[in-house]
C-alpha positions as CSV (number, residue, x, y, z in Angstrom):
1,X,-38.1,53.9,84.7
2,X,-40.6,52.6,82.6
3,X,-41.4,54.4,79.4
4,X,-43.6,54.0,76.3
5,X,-42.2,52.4,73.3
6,X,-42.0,54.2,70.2
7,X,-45.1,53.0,67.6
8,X,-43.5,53.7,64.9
9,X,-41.2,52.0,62.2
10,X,-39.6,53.1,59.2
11,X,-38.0,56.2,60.9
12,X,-41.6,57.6,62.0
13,X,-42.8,56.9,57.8
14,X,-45.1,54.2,59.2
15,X,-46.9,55.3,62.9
16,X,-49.6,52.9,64.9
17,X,-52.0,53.4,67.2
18,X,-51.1,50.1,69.5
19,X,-48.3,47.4,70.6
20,X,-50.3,44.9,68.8
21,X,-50.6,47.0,65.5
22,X,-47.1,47.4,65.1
23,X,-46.1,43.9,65.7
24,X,-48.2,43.2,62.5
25,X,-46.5,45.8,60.6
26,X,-43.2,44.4,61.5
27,X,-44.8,41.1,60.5
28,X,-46.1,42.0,57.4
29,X,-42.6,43.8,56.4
30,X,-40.9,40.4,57.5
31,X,-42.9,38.4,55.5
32,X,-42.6,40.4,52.3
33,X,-38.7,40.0,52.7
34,X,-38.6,36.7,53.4
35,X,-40.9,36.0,50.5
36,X,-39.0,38.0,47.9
37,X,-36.3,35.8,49.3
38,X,-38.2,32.4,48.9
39,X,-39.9,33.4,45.1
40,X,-35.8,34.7,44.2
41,X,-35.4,31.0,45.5
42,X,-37.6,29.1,43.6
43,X,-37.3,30.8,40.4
44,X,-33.3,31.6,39.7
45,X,-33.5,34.4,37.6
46,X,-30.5,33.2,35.2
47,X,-29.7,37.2,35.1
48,X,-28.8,36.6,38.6
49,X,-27.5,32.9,38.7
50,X,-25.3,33.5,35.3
51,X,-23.7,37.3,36.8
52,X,-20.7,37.4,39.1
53,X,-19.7,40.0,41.8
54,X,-16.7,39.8,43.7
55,X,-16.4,35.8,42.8
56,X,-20.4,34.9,43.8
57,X,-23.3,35.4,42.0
58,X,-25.5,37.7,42.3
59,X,-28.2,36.0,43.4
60,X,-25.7,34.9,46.7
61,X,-25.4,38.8,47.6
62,X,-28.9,39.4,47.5
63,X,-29.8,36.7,49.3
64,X,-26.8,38.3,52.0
65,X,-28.4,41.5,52.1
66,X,-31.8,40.3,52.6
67,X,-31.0,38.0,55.5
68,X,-29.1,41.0,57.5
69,X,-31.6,43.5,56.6
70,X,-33.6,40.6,58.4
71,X,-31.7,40.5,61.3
72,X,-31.0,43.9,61.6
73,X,-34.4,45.1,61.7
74,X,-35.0,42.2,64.3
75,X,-32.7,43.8,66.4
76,X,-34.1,47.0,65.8
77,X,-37.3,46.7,66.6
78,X,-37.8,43.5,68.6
79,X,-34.5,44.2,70.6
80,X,-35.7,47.7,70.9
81,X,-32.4,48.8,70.0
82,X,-33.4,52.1,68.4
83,X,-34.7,53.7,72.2
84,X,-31.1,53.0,73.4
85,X,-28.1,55.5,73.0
86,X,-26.3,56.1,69.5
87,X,-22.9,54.8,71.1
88,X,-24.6,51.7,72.1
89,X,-26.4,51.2,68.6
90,X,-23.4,52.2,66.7
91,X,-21.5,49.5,69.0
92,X,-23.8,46.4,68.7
93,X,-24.6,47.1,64.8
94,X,-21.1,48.2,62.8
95,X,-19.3,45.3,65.0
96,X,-21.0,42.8,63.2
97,X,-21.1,44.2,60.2
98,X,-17.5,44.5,59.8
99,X,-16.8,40.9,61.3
100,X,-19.1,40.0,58.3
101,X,-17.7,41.8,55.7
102,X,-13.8,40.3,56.6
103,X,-15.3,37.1,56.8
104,X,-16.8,37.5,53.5
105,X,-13.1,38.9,52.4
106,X,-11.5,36.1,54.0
107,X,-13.5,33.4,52.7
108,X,-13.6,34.6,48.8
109,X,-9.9,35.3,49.0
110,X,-8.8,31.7,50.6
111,X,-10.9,29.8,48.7
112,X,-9.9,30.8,45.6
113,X,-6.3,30.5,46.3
114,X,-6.9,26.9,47.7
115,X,-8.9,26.4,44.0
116,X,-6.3,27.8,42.0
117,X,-3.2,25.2,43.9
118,X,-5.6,22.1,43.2
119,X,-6.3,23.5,39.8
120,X,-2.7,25.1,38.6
121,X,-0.4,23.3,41.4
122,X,1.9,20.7,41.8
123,X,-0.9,18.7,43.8
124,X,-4.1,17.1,41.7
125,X,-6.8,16.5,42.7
126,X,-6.8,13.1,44.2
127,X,-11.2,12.3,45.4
C-alpha cells in the first residue's frame, strides 16, 4: 500500500528531486510568510492600522489570512492531505473554514452590540 509521495508544491509549479528538498521548500515558503507576518508586526503600516474592514483593521485580516494560509498549507503538505480523495479534502478544509468565518461573524456582531448598550444604554460603565 505504500506509495511515493508527490515532490512537488505549488500545484506541480515548484518540483524536487528528494523528501529532503521539499521539506526545505516548504520551509523556506513558511518562513517567508511568517516573516512578512513578523516585519507587518513590527512596523504597523498606519495605512493598515488607521483603515477598517468589516469593524477590524486591516492589518487584523491580514494577519487572519496569513495564519490560515499557514495552517492550511501545513495541512496540505505535512498532513499529506492533497494524496487523499477530493471528498475527504473538501471535508476537513471548508469545515473549518466556515466554523471560522461564523465565528468571525459572531464575534464582530456581539461585540459591537455589547459596546453600543455600555456606550448608548441605560447601564454605564461602572470599572
Amino acid at each position: 500500500m505504500a506509495h511515493e509521495h508527490k515532490l512537488e508544491i505549488f500545484r506541480g509549479l515548484l518540483k524536487f528531486k528528494s523528501n529532503t528538498q521539499k521539506i526545505w521548500g516548504v520551509l523556506i515558503f513558511l518562513t517567508i510568510v511568517t516573516t512578512i507576518e513578523v516585519v507587518l508586526g513590527i512596523i504597523k503600516p498606519r495605512s493598515l492600522t488607521h483603515s477598517f474592514f468589516l469593524g477590524m483593521k486591516l492589518i487584523n485580516w491580514i494577519f487572519i489570512i496569513l495564519t490560515l494560509v499557514k495552517a492550511y498549507y501545513i495541512a496540505w503538505d505535512f498532513m499529506h492531505l492533497r494524496d487523499e480523495k477530493t471528498s475527504l479534502r473538501r471535508v476537513i478544509v471548508w469545515t473549518p473554514v466556515f466554523l471560522i468565518c461564523y465565528l468571525i461573524f459572531i464575534l464582530l456582531f456581539e461585540a459591537d452590540y455589547i459596546y453600543s448598550v455600555y456606550k448608548d444604554g441605560f447601564i454605564t460603565w461602572n470599572f
